[in-house]
N, C-alpha and C positions, 0 to 999 in steps of 0.2 A: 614287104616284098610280095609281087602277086606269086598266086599258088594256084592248084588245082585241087579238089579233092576227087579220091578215087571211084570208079562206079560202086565201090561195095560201100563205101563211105556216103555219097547222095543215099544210097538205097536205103541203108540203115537210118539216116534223118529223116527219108520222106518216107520209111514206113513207121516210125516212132513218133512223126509229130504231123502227120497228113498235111504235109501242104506238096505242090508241085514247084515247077518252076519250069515251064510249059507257058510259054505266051496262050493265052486258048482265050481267043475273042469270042468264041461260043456262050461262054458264060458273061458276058458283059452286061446284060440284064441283070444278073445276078449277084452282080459283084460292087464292090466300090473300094476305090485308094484309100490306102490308110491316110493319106495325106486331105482329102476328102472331107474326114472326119475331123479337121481342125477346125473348119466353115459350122458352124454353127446351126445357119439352116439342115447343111443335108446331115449334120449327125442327127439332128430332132427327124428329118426324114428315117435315116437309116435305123436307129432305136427303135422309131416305130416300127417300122416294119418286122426288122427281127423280134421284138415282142409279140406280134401277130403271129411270126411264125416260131416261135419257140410257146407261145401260151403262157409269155411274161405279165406277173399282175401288173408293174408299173414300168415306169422306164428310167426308176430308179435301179429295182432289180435287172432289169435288162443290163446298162451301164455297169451293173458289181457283174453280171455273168461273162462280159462282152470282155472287161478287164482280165478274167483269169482266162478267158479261153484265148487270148489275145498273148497272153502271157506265157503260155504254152506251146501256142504258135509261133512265137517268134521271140522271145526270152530263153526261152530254154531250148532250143534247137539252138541258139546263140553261143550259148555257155556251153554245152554239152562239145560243140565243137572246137571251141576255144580250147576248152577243159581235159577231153578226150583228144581230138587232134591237133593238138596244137597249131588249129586255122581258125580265121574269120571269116566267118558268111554273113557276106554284107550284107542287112536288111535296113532299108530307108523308110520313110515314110512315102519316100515317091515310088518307089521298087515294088513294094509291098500292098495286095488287094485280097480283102477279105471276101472269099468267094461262099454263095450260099448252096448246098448241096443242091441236086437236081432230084427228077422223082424217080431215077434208077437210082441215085447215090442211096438214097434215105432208104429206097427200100433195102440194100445192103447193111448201110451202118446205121439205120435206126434215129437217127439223130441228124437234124435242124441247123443246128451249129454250123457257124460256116469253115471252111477251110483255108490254108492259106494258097495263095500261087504268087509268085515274084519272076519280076524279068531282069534280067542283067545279072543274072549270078556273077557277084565277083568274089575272090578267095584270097584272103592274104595268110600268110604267116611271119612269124618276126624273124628280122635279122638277127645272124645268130651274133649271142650277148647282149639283144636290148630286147629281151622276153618283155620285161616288167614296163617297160615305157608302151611297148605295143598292148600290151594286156588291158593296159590303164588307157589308150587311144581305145580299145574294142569298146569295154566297158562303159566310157563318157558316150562315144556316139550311138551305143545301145542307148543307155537312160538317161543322158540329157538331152539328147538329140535326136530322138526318138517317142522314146515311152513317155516321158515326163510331158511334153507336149501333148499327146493322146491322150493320155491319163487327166490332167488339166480338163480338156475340153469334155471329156467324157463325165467329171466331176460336175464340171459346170453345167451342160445339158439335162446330165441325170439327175441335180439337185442331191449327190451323194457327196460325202464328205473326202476328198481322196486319200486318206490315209487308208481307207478301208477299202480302195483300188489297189494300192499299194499290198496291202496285205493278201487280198486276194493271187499278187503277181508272185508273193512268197509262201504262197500254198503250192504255188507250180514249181518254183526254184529250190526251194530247201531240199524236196526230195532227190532232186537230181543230183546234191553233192552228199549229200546219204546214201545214195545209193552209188556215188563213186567212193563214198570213204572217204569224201573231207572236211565233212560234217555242214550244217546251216551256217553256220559261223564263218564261214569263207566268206560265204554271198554278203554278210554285213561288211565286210572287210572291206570289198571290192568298193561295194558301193559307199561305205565314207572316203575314199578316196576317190569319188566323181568331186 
């Protein structure tokens, strides 16, 4: 069922996981679709670069960095909202563009990293009594229709093993249900039943 989430609700996602959801062709130089990153040339483009500009030794470690920040940005703003509001915010790979700071950002937050921005915010929540089948749709189109795809090519560019992408993506997640109280062990749950 579509939804909306309320302005205190975006505020508290986009001030907890920096991303927007602002069309801003401003940054278009600076940015590239998550979708992008499944082409193999431009992710060896875009590794590189963000290696250059984080001071990455290889673009092995770039790839393990790229993974948890990726994860953060768009994993757990995922869950957190599923979890906490009982909504989904849709993030595609088409939706979805990893933006690189600018030289006012950096000089604020310090940090290279990119950020995320998405167009099309869409918002669902479940019809009431079919929580679990909608939970189980959030979930699958997060990580297998998403992440898993990224994670894949990002494996394979970066010459990293992806479990250890993986891992990286549940250094972002377990905290988040620890810190609601329903421990790391949810997050395994969820995801043996993708």
């Amino acid at each position: 069922m579509s939804a909306t989430l309320s302005k205190s609700e975006w505020g508290n996602l986009k001030s907890r996981y920096n991303f927007s959801y602002e069309n801003n062709t401003d940054s278009a130089d600076r940015s590239i679709y998550s979708r992008n990153l499944l082409n193999k040339e431009l992710c060896e483009t875009y590794l590189d670069r963000l290696g250059s500009e984080i001071a990455s030794p290889s673009r092995r470690v770039t790839a393990s960095m790229l993974a948890k920040r990726y994860a953060y940005l768009v994993v757990a703003p995922v869950l957190y909202a599923m979890t906490v509001y009982n909504k989904n915010l849709t993030m595609t790979l088409d939706n979805c563009r990893l933006v690189s700071p600018s030289d006012s950002e950096f000089d604020v937050t310090k940090s290279k990293f990119p950020n995320l921005s998405f167009e099309e915010p869409s918002v669902t929540e479940p019809v009431a009594g079919e929580r679990k089948e909608w939970r189980d749709q959030v979930i699958r189109e997060l990580f297998a229709e998403h992440i898993s795809p990224l994670f894949r090519a990002l494996s394979m560019v970066g010459g990293i093993p992806i479990v250890i992408l993986w891992e990286n993506a549940m250094v972002r997640i377990a905290p988040l249900y620890d810190l609601l109280g329903q421990g790391g062990c949810f997050f395994y749950l969820l995801v043996l039943n993708i």
